[in-house]
ROLUMNU-638586 format. One record per residue (C-alpha): x, y, z; residue number from 1. Coordinates in Angstrom, 3 decimals, m for minus. Each point is the difference from the previous one (the first is absolute). Example, Ala and Ser with C-alpha at 12.3 -4.5 7.8 and 13.67 -1.06 7.14 Angstrom:
BEGIN
{{12.300,m4.500,7.800},1}
{{1.370,3.440,m0.660},2}
END
This chain:
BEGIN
{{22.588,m8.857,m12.175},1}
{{m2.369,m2.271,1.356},2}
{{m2.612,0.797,1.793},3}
{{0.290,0.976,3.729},4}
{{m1.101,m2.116,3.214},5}
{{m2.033,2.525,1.399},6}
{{m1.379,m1.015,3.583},7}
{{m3.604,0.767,m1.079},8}
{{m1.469,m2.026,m2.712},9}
{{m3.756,m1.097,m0.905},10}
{{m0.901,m2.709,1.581},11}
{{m2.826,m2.481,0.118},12}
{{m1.412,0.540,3.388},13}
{{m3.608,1.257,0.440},14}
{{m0.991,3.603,m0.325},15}
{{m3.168,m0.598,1.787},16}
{{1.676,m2.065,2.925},17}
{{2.087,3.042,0.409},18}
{{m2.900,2.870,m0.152},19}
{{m1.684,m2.404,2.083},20}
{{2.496,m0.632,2.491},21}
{{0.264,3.528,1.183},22}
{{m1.137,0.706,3.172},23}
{{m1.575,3.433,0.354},24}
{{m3.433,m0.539,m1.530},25}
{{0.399,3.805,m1.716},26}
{{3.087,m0.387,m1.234},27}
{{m1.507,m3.498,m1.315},28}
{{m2.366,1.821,m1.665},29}
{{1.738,2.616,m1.110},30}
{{2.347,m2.616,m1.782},31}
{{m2.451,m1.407,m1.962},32}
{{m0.882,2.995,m1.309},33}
{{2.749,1.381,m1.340},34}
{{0.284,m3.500,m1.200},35}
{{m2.935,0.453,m2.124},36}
{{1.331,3.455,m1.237},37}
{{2.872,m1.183,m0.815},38}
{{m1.170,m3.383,m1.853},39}
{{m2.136,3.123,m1.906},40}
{{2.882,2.386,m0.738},41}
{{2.372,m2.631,m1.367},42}
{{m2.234,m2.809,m1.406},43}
{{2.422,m2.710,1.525},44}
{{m0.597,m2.758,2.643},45}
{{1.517,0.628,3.519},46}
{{3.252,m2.314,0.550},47}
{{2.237,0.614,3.440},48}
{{3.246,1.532,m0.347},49}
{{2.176,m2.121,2.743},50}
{{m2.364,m0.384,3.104},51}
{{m1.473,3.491,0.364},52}
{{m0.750,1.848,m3.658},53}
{{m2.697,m0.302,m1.630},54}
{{0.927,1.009,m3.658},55}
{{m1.974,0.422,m3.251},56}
{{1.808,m0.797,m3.343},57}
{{3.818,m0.104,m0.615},58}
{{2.703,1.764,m1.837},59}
{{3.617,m0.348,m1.179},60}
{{2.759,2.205,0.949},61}
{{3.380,0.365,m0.957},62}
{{2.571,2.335,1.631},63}
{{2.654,2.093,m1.683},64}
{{2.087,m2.672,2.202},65}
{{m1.202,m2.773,m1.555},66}
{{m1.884,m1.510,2.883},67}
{{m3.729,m1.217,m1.763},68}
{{m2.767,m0.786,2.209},69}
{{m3.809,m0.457,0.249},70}
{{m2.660,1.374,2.516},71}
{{m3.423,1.071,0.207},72}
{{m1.733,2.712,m1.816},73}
{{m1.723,1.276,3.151},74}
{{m0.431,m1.829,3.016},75}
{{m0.878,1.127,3.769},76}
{{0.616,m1.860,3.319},77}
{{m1.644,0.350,3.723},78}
{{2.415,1.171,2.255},79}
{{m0.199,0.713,3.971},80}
{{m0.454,3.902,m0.514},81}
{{m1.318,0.252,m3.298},82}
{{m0.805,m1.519,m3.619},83}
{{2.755,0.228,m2.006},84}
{{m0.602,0.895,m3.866},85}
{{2.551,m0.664,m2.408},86}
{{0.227,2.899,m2.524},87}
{{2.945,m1.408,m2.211},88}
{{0.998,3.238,m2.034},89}
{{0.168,2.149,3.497},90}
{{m2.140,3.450,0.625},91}
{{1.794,2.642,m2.208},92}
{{m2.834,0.083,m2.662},93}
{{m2.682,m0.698,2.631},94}
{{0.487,3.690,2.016},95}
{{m3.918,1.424,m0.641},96}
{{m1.476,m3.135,0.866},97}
{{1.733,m0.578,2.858},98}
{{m0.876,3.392,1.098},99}
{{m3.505,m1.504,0.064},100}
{{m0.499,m3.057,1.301},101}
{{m0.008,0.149,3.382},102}
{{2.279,m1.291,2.998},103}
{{3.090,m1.743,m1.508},104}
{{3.574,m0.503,0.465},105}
{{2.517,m0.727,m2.539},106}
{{3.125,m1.837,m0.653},107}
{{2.153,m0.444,m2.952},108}
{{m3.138,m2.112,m1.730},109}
{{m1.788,m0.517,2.796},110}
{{m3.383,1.395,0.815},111}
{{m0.959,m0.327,3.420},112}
{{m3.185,0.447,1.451},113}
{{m1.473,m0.775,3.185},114}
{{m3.677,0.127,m0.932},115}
{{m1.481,m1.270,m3.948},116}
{{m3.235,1.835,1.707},117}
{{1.687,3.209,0.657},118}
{{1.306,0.810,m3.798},119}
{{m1.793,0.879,m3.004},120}
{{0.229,m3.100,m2.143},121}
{{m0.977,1.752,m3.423},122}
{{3.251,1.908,0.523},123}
{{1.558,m3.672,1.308},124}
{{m0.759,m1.817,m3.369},125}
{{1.203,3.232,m2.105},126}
{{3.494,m1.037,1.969},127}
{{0.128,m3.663,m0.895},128}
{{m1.745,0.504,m3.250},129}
{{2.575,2.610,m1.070},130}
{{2.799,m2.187,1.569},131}
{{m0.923,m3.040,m1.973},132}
{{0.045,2.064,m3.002},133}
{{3.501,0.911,0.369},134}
{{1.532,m2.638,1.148},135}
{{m2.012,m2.231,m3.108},136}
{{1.776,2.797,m2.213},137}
{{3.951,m0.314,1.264},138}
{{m0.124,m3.642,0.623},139}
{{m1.089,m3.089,m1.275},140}
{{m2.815,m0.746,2.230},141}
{{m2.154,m3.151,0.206},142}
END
């Protein structure tokens, strides 16, 4: 099967024009630094997911369906309430940590938080340095 048109693919629009165009100048800030953590966790360049991730590296999936696709390792995105992580294997192995980090919401792979400031970002990098590790071990990941 070939691989599917998914709505949000890597683009070449500017990851700084993007940090840089958001308005609240904490938020801005806050951005760029989890930017530069996650440019550390992953070793990859920034490139923007569609008009609003920011992602770091890529993998390869394949369905049991068939469908085949590509997205980012780990990515985040600035959204009106919150910055939005991307955790791509989900929470399920992540249960002590999250215990610990501070105020956070979650959805399926989602990791919301409202404020970078208000978490414990040793704990933070465990999470995406333990998520990269998996998903680098059940896909091919570039």
């Amino acid at each position: 099967m070939a691989k599917a048109n998914n709505k949000t693919v890597a683009t070449d629009a500017s990851v700084d024009a993007y940090i840089n165009g958001i308005a609240d100048p904490d938020r801005k800030r806050q951005a760029k630094a989890l930017d530069a953590m996650l440019q550390s966790v992953t070793r990859r360049p920034p490139v923007m997911w569609g008009k609003t991730i920011v992602g770091y590296g890529r993998y390869e999936y394949r369905y049991d369906s068939g469908r085949e696709g590509e997205f980012s390792l780990v990515g985040f995105s600035s959204r009106a309430r919150n910055l939005t992580i991307y955790v791509m294997p989900g929470f399920s192995e992540f249960e002590s940590e999250l215990a610990d980090l501070g105020p956070h919401t979650l959805g399926k792979s989602c990791l919301y938080i409202k404020d970078l400031d208000a978490v414990d970002h040793t704990i933070l990098k465990r999470i995406l340095r333990r998520s990269v590790a998996i998903m680098r071990k059940r896909y091919k990941c570039h």
